[in-house]
MMTF fields as JSON, N, C-alpha, C and O atoms, coordinates in Angstrom:
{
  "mmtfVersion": "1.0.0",
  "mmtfProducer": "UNKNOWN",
  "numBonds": 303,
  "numAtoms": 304,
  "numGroups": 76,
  "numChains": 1,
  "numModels": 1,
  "chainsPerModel": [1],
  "groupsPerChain": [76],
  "chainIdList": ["A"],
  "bondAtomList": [4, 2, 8, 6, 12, 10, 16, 14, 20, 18, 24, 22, 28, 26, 32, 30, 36, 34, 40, 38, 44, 42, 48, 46, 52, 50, 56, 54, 60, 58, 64, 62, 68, 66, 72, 70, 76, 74, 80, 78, 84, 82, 88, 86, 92, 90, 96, 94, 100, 98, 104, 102, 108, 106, 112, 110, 116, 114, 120, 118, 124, 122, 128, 126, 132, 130, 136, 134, 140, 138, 144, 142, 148, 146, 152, 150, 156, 154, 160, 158, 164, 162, 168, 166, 172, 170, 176, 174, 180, 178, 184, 182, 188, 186, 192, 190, 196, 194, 200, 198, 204, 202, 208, 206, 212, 210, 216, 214, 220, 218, 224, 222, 228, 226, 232, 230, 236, 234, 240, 238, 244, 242, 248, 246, 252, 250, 256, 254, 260, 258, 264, 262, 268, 266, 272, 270, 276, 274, 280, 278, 284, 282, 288, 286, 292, 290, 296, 294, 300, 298],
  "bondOrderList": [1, 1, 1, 1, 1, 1, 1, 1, 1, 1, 1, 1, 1, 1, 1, 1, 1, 1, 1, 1, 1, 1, 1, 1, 1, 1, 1, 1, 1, 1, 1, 1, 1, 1, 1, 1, 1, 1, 1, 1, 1, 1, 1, 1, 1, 1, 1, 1, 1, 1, 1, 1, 1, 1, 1, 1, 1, 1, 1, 1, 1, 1, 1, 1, 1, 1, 1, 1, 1, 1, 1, 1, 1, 1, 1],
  "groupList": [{"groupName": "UNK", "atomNameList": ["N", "CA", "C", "O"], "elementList": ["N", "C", "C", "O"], "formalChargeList": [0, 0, 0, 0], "bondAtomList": [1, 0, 2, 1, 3, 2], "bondOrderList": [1, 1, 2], "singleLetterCode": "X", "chemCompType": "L-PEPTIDE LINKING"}],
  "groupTypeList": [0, 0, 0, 0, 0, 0, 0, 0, 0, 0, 0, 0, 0, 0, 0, 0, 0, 0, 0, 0, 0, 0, 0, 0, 0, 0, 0, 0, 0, 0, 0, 0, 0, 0, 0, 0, 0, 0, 0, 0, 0, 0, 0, 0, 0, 0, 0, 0, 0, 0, 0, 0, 0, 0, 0, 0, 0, 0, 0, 0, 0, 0, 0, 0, 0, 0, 0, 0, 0, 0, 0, 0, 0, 0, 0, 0],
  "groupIdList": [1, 2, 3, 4, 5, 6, 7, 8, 9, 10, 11, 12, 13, 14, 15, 16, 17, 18, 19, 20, 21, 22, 23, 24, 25, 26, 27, 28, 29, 30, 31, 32, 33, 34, 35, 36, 37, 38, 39, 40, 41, 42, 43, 44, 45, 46, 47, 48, 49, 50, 51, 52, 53, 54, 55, 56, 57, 58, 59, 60, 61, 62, 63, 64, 65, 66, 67, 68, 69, 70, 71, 72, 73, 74, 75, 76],
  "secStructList": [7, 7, 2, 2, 2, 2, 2, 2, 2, 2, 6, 6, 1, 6, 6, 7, 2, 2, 2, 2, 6, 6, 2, 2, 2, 2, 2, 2, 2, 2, 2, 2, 6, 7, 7, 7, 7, 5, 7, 7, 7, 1, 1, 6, 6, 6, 7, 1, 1, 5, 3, 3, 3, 3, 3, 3, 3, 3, 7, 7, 7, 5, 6, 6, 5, 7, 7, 3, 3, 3, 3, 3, 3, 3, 3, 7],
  "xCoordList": [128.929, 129.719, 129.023, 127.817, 129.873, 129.226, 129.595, 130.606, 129.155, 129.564, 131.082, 131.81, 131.444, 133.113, 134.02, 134.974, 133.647, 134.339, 133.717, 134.566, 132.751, 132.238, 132.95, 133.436, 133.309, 134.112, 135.238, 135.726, 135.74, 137.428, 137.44, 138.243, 136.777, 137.028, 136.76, 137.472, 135.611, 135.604, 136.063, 135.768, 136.747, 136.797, 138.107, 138.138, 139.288, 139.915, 139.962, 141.031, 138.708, 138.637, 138.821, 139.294, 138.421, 137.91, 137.286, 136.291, 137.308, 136.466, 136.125, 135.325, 137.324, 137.5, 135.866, 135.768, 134.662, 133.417, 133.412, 133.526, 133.254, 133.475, 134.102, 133.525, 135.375, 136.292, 135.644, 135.565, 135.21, 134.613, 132.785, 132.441, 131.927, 130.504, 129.776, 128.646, 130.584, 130.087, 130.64, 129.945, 131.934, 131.991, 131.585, 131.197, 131.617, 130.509, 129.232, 128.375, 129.154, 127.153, 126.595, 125.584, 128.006, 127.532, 127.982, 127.555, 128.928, 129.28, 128.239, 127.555, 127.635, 126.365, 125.034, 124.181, 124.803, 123.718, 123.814, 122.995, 125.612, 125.929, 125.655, 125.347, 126.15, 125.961, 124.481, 124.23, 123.465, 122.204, 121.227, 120.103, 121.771, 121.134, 120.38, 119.321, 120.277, 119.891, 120.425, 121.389, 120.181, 120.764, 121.53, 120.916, 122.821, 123.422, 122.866, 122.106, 123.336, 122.089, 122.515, 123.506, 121.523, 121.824, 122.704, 122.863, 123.297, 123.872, 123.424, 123.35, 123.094, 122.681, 122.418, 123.293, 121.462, 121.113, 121.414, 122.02, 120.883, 120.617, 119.158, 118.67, 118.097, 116.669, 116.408, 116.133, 116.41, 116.34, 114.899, 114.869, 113.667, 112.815, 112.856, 112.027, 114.115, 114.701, 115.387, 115.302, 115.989, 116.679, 116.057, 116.241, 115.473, 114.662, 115.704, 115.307, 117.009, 117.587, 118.753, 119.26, 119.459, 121.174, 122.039, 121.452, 123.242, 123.542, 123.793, 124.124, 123.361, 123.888, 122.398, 122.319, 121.65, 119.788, 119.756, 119.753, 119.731, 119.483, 117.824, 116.835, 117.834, 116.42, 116.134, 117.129, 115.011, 114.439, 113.853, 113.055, 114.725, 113.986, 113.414, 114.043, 111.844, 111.497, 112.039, 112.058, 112.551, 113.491, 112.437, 112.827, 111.389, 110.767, 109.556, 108.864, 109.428, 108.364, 108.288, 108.004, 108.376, 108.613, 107.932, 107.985, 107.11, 105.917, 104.994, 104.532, 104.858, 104.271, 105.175, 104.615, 106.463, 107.46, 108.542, 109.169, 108.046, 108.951, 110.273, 110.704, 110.978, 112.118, 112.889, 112.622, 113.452, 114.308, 115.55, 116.373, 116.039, 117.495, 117.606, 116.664, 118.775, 118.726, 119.494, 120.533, 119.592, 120.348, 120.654, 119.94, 121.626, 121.303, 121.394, 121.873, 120.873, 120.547, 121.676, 121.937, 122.342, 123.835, 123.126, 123.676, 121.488, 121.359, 120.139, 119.44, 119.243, 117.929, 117.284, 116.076],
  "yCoordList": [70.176, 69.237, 67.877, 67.753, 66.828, 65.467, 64.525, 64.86, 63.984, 63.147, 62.804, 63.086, 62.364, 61.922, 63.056, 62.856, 64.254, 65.502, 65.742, 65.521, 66.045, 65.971, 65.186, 65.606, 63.641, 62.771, 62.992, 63.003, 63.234, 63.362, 64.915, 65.097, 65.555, 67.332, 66.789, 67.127, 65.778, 65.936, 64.569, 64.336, 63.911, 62.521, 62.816, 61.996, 63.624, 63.904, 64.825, 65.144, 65.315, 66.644, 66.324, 67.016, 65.331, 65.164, 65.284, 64.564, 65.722, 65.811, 67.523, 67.803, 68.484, 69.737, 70.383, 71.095, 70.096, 70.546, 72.127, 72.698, 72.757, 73.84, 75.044, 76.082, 74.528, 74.968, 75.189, 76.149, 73.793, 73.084, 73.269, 73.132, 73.545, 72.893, 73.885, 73.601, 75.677, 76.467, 75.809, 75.305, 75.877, 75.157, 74.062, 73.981, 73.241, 71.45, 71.849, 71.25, 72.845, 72.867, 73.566, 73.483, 74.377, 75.083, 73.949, 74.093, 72.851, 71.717, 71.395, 71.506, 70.952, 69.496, 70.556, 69.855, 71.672, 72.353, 72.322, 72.156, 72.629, 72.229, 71.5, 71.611, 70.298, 68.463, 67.888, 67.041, 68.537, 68.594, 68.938, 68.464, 70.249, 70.991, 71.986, 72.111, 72.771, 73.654, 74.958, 74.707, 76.207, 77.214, 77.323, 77.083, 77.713, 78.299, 79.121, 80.012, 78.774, 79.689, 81.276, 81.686, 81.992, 84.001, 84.267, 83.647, 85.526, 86.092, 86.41, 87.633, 86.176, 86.776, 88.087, 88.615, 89.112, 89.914, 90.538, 90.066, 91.467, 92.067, 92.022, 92.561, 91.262, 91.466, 89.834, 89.576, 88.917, 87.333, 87.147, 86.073, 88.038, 87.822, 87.748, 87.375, 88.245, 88.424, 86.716, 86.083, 86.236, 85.344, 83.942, 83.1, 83.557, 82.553, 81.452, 80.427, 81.363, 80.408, 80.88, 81.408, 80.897, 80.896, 80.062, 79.225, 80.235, 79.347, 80.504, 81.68, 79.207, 79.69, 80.732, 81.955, 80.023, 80.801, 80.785, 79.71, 82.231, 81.897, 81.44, 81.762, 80.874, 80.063, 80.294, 80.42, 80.326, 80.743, 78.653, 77.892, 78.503, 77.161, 77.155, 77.23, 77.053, 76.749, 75.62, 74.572, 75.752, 74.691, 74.073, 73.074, 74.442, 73.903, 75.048, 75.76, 75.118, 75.776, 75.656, 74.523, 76.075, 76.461, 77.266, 78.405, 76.915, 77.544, 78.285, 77.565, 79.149, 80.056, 80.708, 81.241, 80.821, 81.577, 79.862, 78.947, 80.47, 80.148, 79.882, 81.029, 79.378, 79.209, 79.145, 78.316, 79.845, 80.396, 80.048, 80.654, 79.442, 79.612, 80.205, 80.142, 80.746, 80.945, 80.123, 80.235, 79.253, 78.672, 78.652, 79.345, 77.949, 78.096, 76.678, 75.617, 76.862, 75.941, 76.312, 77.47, 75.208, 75.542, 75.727, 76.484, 74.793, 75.287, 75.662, 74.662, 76.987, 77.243, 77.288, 77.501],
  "zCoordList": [133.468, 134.241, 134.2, 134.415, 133.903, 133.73, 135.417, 136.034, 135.69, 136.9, 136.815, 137.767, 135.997, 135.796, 136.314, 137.067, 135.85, 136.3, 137.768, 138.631, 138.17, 139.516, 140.116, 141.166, 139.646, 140.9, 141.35, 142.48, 139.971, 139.934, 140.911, 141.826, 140.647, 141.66, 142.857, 143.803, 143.076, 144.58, 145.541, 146.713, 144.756, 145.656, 146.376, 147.294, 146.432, 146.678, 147.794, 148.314, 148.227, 148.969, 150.431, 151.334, 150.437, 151.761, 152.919, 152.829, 153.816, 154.704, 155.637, 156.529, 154.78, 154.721, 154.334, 153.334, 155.155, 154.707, 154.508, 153.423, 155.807, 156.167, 154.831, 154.507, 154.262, 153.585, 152.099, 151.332, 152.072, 150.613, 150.125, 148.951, 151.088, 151.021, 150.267, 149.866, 149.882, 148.625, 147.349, 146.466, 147.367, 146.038, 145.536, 144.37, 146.218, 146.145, 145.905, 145.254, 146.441, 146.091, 144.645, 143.947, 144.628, 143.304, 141.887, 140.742, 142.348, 141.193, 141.366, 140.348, 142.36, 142.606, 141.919, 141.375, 141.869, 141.124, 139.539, 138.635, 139.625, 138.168, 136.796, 135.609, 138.313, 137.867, 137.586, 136.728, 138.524, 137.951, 137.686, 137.854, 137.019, 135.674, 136.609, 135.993, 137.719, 137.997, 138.544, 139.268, 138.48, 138.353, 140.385, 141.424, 140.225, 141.602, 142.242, 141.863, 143.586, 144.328, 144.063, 143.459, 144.663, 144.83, 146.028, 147.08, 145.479, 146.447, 147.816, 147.701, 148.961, 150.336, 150.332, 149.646, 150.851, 151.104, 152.71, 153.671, 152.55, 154.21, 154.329, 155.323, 153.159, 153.87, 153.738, 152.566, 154.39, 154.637, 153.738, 153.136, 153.542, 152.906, 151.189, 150.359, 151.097, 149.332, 149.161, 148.109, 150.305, 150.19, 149.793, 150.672, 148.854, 148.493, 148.433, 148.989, 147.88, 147.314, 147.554, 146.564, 148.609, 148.709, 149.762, 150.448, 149.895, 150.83, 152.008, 152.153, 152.805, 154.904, 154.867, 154.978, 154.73, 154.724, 156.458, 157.058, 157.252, 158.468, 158.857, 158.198, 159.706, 159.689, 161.482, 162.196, 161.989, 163.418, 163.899, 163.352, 165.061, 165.663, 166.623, 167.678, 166.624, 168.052, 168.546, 167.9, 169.796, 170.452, 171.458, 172.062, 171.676, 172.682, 173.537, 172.809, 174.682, 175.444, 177.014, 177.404, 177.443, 179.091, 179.461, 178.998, 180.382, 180.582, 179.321, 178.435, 179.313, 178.543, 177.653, 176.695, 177.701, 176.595, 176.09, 176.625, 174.459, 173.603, 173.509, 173.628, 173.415, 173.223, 171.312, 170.442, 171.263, 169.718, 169.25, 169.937, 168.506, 168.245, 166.733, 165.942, 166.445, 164.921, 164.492, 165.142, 163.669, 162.657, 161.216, 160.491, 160.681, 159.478, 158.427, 158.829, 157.09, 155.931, 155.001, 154.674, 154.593, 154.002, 152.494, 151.694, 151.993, 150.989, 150.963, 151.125, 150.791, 151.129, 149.789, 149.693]
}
């Protein structure tokens, strides 16, 4: 895929992220020259490189206990 084709697929899309942000990512890996991410697992430690990587946030600290959220990385 050359940029010209990248534009023309995505200038049109709009703002539909949600819908759109696997297929955009796998053009934009396309577009420059590196391999699409892996399929997701059920063991997060296999998951080196895919999309929606769940990820652990310390949010902060209160008193003595931690505070956690899980989130995720659309590209890990």
């Amino acid at each position: 895929m050359n940029y010209s084709d990248f534009e023309a697929r995505w200038k049109p899309a709009g703002g539909a992220e949600r819908a759109n942000y696997g297929l955009f990512l796998q053009d934009l890996c396309a577009l420059i020259g590196v391999a699409a991410p892996d399929p997701t697992t059920d063991n997060p430690a296999q998951d080196a490189y895919v999309l929606e990587r769940a990820v652990t946030f310390q949010d902060g600290q209160t008193g003595s206990t931690t505070r956690t959220t899980t989130g995720r990385i659309d590209l890990y």
